[in-house]
N, CA, C and O atoms as a printed pandas DataFrame, in Angstrom:
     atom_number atom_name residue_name chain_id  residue_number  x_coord  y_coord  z_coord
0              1         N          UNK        A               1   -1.920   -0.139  -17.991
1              2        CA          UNK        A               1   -1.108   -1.339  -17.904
2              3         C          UNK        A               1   -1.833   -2.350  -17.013
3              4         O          UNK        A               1   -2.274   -1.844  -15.981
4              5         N          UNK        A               2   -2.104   -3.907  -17.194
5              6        CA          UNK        A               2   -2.577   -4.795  -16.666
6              7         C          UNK        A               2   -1.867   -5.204  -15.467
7              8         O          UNK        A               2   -0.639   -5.289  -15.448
8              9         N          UNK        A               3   -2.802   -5.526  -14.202
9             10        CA          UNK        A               3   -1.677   -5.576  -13.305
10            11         C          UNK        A               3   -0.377   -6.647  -13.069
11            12         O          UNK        A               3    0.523   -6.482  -12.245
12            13         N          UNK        A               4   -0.499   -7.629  -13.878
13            14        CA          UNK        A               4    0.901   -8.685  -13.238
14            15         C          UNK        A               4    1.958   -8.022  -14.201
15            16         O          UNK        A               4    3.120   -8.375  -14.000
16            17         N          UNK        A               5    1.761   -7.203  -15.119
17            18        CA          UNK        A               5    2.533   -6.392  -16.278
18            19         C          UNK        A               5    3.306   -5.213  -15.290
19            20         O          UNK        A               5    4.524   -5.061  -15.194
20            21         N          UNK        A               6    2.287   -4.464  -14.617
21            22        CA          UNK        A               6    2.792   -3.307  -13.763
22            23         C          UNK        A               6    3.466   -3.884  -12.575
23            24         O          UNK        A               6    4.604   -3.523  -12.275
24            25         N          UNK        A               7    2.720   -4.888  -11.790
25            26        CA          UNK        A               7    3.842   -5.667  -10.643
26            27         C          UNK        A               7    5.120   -5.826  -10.862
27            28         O          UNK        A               7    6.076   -5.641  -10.109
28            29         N          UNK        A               8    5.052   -6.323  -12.369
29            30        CA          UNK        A               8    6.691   -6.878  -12.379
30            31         C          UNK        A               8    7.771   -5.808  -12.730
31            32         O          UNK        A               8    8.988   -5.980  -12.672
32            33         N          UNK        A               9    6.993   -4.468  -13.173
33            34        CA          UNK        A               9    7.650   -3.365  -13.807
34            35         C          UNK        A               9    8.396   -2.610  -12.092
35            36         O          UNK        A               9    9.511   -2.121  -11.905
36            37         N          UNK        A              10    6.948   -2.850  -10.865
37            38        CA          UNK        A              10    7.445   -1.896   -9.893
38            39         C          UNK        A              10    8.823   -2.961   -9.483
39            40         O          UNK        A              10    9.991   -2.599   -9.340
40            41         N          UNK        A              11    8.303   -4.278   -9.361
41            42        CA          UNK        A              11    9.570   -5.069   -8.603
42            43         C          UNK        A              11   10.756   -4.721   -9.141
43            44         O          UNK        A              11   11.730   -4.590   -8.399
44            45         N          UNK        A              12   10.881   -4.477  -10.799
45            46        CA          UNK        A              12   12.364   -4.268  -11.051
46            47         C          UNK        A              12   12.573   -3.068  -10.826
47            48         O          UNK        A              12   13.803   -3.026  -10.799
48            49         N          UNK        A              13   12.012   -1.517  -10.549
49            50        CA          UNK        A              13   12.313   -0.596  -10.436
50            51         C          UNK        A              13   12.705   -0.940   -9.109
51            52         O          UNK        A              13   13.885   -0.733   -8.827
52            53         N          UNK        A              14   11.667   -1.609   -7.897
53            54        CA          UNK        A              14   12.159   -1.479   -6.668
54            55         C          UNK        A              14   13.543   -2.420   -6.455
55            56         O          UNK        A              14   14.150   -2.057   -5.447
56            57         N          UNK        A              15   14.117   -3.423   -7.087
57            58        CA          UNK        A              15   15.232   -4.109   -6.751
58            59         C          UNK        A              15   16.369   -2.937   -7.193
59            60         O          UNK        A              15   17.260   -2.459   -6.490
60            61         N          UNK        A              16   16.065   -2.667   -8.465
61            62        CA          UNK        A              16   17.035   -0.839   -8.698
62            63         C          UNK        A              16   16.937   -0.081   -7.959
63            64         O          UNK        A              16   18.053    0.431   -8.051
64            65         N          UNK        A              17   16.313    0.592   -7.033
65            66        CA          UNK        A              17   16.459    1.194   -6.647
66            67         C          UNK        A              17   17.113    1.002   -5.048
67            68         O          UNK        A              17   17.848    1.831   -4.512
68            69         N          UNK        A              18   16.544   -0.623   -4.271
69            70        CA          UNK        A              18   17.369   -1.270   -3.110
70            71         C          UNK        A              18   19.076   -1.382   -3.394
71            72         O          UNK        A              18   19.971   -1.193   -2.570
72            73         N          UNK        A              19   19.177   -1.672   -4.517
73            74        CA          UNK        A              19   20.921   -1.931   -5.141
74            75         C          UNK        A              19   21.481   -0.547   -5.117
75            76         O          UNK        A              19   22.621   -0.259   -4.752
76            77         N          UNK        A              20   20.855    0.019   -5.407
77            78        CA          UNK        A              20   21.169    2.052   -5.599
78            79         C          UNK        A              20   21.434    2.052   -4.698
79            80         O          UNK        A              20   22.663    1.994   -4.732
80            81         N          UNK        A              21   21.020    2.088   -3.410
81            82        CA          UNK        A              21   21.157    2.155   -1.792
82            83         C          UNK        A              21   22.125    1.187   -0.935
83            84         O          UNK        A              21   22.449    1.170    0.252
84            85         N          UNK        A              22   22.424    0.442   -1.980
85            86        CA          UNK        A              22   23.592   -0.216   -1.122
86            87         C          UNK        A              22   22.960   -1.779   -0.453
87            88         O          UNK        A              22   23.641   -2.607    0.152
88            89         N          UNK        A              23   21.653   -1.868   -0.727
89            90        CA          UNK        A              23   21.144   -3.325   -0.959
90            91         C          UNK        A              23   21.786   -4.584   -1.227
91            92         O          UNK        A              23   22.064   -4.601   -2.426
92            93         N          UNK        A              24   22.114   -5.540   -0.714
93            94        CA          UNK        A              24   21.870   -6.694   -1.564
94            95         C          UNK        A              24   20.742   -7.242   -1.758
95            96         O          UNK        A              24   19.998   -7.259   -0.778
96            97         N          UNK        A              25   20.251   -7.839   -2.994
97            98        CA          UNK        A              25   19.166   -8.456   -3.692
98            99         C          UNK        A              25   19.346  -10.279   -3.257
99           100         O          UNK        A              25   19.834  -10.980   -4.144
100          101         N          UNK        A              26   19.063  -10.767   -2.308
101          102        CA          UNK        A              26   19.111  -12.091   -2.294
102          103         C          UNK        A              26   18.382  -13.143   -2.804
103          104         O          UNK        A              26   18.806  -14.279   -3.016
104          105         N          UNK        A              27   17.167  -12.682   -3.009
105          106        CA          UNK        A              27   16.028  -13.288   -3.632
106          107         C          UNK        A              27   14.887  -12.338   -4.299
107          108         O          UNK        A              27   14.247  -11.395   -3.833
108          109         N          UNK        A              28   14.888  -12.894   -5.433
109          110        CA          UNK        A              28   13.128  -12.190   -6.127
110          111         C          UNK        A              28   12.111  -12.871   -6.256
111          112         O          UNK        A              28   12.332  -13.664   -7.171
112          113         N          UNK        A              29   10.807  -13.057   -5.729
113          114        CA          UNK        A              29    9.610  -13.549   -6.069
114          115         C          UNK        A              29    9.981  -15.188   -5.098
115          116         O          UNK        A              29    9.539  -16.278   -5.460
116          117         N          UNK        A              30   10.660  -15.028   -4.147
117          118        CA          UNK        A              30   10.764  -16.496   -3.678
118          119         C          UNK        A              30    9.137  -17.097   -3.080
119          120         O          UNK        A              30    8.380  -16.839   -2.144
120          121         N          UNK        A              31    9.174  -18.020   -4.244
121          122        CA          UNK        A              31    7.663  -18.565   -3.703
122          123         C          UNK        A              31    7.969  -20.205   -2.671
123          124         O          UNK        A              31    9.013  -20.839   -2.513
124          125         N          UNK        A              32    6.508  -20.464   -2.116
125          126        CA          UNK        A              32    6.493  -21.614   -1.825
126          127         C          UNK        A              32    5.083  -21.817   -1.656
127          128         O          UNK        A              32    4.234  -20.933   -1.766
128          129         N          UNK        A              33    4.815  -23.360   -1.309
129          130        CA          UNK        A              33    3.108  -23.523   -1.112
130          131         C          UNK        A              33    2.540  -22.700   -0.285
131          132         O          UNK        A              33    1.318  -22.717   -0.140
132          133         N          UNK        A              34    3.519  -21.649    0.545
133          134        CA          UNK        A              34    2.660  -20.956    1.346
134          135         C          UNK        A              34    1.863  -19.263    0.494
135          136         O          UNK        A              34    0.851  -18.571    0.605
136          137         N          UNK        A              35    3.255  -19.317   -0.394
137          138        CA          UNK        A              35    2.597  -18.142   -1.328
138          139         C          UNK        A              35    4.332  -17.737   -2.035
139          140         O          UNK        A              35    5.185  -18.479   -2.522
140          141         N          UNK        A              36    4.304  -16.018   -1.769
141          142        CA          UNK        A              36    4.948  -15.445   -2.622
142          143         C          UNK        A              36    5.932  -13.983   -1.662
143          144         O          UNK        A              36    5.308  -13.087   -1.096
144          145         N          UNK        A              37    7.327  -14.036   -1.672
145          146        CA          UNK        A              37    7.806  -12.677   -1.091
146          147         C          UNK        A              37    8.360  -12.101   -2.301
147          148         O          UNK        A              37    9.049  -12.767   -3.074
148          149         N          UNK        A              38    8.070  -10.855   -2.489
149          150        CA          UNK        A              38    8.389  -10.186   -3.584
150          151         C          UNK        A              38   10.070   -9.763   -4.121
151          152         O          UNK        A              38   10.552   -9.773   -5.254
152          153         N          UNK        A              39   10.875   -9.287   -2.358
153          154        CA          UNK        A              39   12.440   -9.313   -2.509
154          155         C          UNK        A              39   13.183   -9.836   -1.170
155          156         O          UNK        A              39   12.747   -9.225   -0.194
156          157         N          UNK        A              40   13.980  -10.599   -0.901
157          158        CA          UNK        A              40   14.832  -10.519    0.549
158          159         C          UNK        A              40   15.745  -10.472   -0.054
159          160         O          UNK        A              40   16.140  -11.074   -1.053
160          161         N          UNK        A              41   16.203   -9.573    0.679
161          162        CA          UNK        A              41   17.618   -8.428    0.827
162          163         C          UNK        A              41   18.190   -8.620    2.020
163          164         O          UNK        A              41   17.851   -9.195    3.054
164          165         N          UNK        A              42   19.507   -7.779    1.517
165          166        CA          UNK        A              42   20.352   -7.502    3.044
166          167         C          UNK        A              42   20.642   -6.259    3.181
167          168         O          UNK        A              42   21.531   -5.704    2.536
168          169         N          UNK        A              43   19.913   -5.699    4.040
169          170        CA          UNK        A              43   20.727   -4.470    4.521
170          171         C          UNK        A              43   21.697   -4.434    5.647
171          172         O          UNK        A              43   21.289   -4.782    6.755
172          173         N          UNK        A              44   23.111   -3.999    5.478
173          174        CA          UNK        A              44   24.272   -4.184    6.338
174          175         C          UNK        A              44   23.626   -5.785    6.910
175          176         O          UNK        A              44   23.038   -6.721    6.368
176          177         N          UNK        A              45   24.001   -5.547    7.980
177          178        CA          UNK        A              45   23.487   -7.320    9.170
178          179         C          UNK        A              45   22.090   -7.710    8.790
179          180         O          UNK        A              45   21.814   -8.829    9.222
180          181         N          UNK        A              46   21.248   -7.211    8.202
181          182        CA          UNK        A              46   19.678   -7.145    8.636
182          183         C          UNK        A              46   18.869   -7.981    7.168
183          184         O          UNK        A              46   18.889   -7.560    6.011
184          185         N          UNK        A              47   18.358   -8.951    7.555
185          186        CA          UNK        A              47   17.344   -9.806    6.473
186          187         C          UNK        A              47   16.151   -8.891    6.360
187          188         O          UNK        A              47   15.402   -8.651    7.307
188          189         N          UNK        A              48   16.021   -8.410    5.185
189          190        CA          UNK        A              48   14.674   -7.572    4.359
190          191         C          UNK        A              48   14.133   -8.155    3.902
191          192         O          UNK        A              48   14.618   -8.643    2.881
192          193         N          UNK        A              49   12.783   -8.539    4.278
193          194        CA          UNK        A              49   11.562   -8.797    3.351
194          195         C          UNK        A              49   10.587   -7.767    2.977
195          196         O          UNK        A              49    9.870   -6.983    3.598
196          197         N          UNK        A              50   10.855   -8.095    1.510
197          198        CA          UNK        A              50   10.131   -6.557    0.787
198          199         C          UNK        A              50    8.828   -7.099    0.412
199          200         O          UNK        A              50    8.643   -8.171   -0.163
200          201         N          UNK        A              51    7.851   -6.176    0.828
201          202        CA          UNK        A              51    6.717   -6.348    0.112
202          203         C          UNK        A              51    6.595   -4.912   -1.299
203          204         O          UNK        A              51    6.560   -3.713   -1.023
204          205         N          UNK        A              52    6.566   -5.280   -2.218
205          206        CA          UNK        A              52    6.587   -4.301   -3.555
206          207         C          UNK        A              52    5.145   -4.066   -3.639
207          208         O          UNK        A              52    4.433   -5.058   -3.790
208          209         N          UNK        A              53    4.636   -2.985   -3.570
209          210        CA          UNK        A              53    3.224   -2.370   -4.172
210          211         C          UNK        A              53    3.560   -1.433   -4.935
211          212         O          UNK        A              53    4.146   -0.467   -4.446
212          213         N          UNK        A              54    3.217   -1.493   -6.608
213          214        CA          UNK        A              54    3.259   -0.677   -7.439
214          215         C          UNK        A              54    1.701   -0.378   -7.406
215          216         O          UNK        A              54    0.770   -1.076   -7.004
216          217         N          UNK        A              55    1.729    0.960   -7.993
217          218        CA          UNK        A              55    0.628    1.910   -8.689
218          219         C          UNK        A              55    1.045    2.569   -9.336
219          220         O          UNK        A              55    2.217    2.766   -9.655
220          221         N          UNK        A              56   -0.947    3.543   -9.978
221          222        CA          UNK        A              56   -0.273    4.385  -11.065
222          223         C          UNK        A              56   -0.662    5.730  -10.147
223          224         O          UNK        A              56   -1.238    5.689   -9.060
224          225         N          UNK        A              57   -0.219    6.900  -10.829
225          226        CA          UNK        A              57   -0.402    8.316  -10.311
226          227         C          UNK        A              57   -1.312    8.232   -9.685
227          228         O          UNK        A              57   -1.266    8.605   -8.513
228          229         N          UNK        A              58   -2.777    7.578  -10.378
229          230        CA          UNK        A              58   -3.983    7.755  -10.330
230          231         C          UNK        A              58   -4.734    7.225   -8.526
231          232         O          UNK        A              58   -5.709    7.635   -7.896
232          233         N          UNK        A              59   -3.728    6.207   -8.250
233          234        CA          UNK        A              59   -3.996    5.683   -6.839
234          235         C          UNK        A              59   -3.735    6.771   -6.011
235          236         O          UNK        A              59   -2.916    7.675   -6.173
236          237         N          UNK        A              60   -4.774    6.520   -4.820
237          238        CA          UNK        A              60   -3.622    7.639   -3.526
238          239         C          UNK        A              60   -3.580    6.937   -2.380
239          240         O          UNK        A              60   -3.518    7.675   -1.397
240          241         N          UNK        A              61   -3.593    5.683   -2.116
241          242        CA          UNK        A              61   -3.647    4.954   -1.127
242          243         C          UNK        A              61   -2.082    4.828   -0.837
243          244         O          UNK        A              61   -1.244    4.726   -1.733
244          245         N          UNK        A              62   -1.793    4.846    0.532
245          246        CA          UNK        A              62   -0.706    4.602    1.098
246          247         C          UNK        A              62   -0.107    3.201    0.771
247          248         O          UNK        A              62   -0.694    2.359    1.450
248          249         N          UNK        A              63    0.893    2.624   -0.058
249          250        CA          UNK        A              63    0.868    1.441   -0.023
250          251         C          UNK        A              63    1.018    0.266    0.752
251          252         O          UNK        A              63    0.899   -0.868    0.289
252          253         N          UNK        A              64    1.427    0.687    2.603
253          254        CA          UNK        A              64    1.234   -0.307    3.407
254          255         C          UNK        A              64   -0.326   -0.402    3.524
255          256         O          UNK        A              64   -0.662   -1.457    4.063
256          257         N          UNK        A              65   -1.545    0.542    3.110
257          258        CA          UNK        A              65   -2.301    0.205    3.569
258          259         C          UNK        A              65   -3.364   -0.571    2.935
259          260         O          UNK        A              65   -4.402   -0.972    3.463
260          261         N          UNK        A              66   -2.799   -0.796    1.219
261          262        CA          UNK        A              66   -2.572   -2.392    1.089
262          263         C          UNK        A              66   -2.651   -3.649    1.203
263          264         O          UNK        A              66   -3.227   -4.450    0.466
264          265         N          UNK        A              67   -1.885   -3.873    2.423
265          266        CA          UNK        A              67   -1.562   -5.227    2.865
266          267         C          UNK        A              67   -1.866   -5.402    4.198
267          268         O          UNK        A              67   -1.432   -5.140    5.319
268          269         N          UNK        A              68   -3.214   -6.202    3.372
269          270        CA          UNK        A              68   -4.169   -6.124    4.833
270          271         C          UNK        A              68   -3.479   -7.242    6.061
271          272         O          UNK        A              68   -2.394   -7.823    6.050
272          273         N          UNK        A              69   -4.634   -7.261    7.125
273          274        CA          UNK        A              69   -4.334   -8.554    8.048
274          275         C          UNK        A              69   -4.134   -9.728    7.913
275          276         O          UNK        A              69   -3.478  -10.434    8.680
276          277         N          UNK        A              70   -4.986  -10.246    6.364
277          278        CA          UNK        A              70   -4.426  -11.329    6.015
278          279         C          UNK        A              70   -3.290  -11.615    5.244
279          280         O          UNK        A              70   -2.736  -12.692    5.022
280          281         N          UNK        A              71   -2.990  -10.277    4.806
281          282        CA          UNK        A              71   -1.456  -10.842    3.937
282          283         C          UNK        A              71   -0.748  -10.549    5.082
283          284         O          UNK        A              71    0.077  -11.446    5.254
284          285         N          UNK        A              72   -0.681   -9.653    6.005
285          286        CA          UNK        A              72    0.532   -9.512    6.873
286          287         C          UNK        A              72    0.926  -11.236    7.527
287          288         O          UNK        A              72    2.016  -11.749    7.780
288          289         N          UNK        A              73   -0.377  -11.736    7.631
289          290        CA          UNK        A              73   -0.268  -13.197    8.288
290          291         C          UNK        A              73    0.382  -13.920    7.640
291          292         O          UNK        A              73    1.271  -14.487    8.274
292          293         N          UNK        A              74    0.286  -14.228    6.237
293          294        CA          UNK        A              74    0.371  -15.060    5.460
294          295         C          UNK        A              74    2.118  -14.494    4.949
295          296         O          UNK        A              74    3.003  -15.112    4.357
296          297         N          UNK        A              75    2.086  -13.464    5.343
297          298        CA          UNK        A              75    3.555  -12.999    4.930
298          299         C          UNK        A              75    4.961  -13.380    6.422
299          300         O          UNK        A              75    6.146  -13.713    6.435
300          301         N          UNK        A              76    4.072  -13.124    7.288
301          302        CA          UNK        A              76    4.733  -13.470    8.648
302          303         C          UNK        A              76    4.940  -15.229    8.204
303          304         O          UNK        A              76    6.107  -15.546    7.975
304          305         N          UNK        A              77    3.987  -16.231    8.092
305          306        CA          UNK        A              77    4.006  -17.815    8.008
306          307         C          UNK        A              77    5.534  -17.542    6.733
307          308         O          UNK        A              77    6.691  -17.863    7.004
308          309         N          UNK        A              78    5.160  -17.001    5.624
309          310        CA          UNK        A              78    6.437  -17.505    4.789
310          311         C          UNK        A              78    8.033  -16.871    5.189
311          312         O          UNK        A              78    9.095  -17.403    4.864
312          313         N          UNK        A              79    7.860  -15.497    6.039
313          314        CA          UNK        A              79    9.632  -15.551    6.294
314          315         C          UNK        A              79    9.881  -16.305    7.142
315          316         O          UNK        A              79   11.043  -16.651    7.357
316          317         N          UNK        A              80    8.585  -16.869    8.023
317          318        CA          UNK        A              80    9.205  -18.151    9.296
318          319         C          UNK        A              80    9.798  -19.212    8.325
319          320         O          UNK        A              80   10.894  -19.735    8.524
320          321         N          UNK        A              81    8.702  -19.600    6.868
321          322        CA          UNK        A              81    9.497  -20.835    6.339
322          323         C          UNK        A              81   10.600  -20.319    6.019
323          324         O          UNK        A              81   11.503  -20.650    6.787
324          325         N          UNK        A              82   10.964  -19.502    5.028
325          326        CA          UNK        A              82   12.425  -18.849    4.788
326          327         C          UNK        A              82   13.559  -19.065    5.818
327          328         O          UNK        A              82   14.604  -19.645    5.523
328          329         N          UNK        A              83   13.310  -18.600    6.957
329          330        CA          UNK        A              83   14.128  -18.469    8.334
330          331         C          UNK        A              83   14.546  -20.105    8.258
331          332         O          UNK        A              83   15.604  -20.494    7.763
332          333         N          UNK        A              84   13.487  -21.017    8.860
333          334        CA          UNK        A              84   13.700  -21.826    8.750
334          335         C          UNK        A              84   14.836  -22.690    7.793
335          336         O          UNK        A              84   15.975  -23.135    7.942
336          337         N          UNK        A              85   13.969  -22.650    6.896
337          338        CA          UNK        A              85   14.903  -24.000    5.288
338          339         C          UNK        A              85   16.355  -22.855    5.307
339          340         O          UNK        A              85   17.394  -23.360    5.733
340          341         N          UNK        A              86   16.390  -22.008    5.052
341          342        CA          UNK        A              86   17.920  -21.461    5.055
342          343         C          UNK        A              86   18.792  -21.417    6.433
343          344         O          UNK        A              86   19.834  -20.761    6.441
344          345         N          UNK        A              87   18.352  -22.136    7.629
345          346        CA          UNK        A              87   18.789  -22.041    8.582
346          347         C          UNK        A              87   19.231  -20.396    9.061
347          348         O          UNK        A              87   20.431  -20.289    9.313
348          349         N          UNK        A              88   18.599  -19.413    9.178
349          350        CA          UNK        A              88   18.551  -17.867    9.484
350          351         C          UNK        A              88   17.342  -17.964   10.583
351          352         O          UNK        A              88   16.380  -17.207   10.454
352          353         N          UNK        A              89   17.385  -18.746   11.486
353          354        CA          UNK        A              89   16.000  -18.316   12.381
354          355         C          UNK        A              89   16.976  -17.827   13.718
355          356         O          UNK        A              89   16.512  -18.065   14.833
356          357         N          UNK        A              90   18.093  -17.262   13.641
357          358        CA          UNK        A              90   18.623  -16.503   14.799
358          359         C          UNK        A              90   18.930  -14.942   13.879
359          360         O          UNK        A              90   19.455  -13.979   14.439
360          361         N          UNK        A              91   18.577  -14.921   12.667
361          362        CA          UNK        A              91   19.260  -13.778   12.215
362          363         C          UNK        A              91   18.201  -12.123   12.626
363          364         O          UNK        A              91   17.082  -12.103   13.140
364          365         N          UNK        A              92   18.820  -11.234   12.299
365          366        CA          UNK        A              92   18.192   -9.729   12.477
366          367         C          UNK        A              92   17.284   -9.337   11.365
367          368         O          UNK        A              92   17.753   -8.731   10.402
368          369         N          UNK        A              93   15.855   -9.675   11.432
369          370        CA          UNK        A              93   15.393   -9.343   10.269
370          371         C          UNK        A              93   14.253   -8.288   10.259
371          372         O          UNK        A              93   13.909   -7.904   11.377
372          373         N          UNK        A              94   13.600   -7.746    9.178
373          374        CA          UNK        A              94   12.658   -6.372    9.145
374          375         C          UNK        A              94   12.158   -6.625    7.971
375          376         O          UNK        A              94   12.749   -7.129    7.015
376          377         N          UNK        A              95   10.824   -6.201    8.045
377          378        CA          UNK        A              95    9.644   -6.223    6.952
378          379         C          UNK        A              95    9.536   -5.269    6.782
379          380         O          UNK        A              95    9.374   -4.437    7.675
380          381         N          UNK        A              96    9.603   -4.936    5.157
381          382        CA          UNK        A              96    9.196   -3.457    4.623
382          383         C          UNK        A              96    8.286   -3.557    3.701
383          384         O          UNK        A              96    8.153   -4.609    3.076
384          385         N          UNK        A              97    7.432   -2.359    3.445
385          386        CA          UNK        A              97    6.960   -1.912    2.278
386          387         C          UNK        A              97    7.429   -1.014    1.023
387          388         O          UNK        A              97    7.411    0.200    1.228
388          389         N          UNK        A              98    7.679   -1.276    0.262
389          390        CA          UNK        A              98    8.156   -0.014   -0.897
390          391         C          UNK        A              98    7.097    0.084   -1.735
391          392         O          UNK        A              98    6.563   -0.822   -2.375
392          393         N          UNK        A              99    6.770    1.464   -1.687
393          394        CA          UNK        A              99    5.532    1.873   -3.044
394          395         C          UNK        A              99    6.100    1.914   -4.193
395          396         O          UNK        A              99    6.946    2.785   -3.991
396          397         N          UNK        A             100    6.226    1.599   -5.215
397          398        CA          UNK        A             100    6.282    1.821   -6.494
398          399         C          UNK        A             100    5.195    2.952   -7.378
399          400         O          UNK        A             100    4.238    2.460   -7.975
400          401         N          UNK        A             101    5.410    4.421   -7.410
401          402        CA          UNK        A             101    4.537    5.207   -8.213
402          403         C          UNK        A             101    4.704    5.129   -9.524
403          404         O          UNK        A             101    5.906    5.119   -9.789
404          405         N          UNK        A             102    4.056    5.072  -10.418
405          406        CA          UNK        A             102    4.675    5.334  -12.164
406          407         C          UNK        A             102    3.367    6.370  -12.919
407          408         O          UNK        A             102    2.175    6.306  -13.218
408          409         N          UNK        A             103    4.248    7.087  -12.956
409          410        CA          UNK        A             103    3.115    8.714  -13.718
410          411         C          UNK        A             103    3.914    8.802  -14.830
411          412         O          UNK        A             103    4.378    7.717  -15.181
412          413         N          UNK        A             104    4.215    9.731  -15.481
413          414        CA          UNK        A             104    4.310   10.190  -16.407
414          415         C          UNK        A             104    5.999   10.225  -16.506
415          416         O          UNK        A             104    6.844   10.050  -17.384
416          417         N          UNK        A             105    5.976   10.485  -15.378
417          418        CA          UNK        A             105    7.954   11.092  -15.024
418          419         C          UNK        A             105    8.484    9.933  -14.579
419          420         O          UNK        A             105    8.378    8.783  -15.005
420          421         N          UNK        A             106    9.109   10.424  -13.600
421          422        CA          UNK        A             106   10.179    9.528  -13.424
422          423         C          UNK        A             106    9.734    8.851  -12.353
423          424         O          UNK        A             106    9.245    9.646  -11.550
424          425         N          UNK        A             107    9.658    7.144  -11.781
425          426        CA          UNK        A             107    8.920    6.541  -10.538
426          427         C          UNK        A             107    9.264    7.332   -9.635
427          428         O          UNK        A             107   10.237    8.084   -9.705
428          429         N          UNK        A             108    8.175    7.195   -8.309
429          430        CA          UNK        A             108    8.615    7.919   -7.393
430          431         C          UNK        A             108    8.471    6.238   -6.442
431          432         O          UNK        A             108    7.931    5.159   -6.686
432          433         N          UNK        A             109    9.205    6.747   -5.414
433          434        CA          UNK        A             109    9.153    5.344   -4.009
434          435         C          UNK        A             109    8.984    5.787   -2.704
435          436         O          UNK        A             109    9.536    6.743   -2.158
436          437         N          UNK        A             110    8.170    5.004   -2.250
437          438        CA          UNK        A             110    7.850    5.220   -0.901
438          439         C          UNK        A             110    8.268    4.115   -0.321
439          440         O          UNK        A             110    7.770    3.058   -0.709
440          441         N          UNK        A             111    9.110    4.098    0.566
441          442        CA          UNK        A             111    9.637    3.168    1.669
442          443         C          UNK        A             111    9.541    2.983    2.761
443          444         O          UNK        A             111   10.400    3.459    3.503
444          445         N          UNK        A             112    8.459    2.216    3.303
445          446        CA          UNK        A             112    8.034    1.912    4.731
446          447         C          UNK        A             112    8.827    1.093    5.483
447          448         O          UNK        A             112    8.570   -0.110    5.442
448          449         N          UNK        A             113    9.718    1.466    6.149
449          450        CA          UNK        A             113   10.871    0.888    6.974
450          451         C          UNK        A             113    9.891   -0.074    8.082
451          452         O          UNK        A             113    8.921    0.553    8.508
452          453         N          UNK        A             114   10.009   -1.328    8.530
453          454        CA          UNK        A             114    9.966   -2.052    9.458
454          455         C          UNK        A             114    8.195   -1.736    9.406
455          456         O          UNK        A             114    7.695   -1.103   10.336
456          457         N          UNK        A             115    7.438   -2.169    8.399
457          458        CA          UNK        A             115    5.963   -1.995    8.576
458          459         C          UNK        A             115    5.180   -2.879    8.849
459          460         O          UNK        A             115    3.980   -2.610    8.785
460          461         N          UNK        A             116    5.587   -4.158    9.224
461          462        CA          UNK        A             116    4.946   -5.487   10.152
462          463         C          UNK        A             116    5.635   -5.344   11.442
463          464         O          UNK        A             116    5.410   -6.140   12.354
């Protein structure tokens, strides 16, 4: 599978599977000139910014390890704009990673709680 084909396959498995858990889904793919966040959510009180890394079986890389120094930067600049334009720059928020696996079976997920 080509990758913006497989990206968009892990994002909807991973928004299914945040909603499974009791998630709200507030935003998907919210872009701006600064770039791209893949989901912000709410967990109970808490603003989630998801970073989605799908793969296939075939990867074995951890998927925070991923998202190097420059995306962590470039990901930190866009929830400040977020915070900002929605007026949320006093709110409780956490950066995650979710792996998206897809083999043969059924996805598997890895969820890196608070990984910036």
């Amino acid at each position: 599978m080509k990758a913006k084909p497989l990206g968009r396959k892990g994002e909807d498995l991973a928004a299914s599977y945040l909603r499974d858990i009791g998630w709200e889904i507030l935003e998907r793919n919210y872009t701006t000139w600064l770039g791209e966040i893949d989901l912000i959510c709410r967990d109970r009180g808490t603003l989630v910014f998801v970073e989605v890394k799908t793969r296939t079986a075939t990867d074995f890389a951890r998927p925070d390890q991923s998202v190097t120094q420059r995306k962590q930067a470039k990901l930190r600049r866009l929830v400040e704009d977020y915070l900002v334009q929605h007026r949320q720059e006093s709110a409780d928020v956490r950066f995650d990673v979710l792996g998206v696996t897809l083999g043969s079976g059924h996805p598997e997920f890895d969820h890196i709680v608070g990984a910036l």
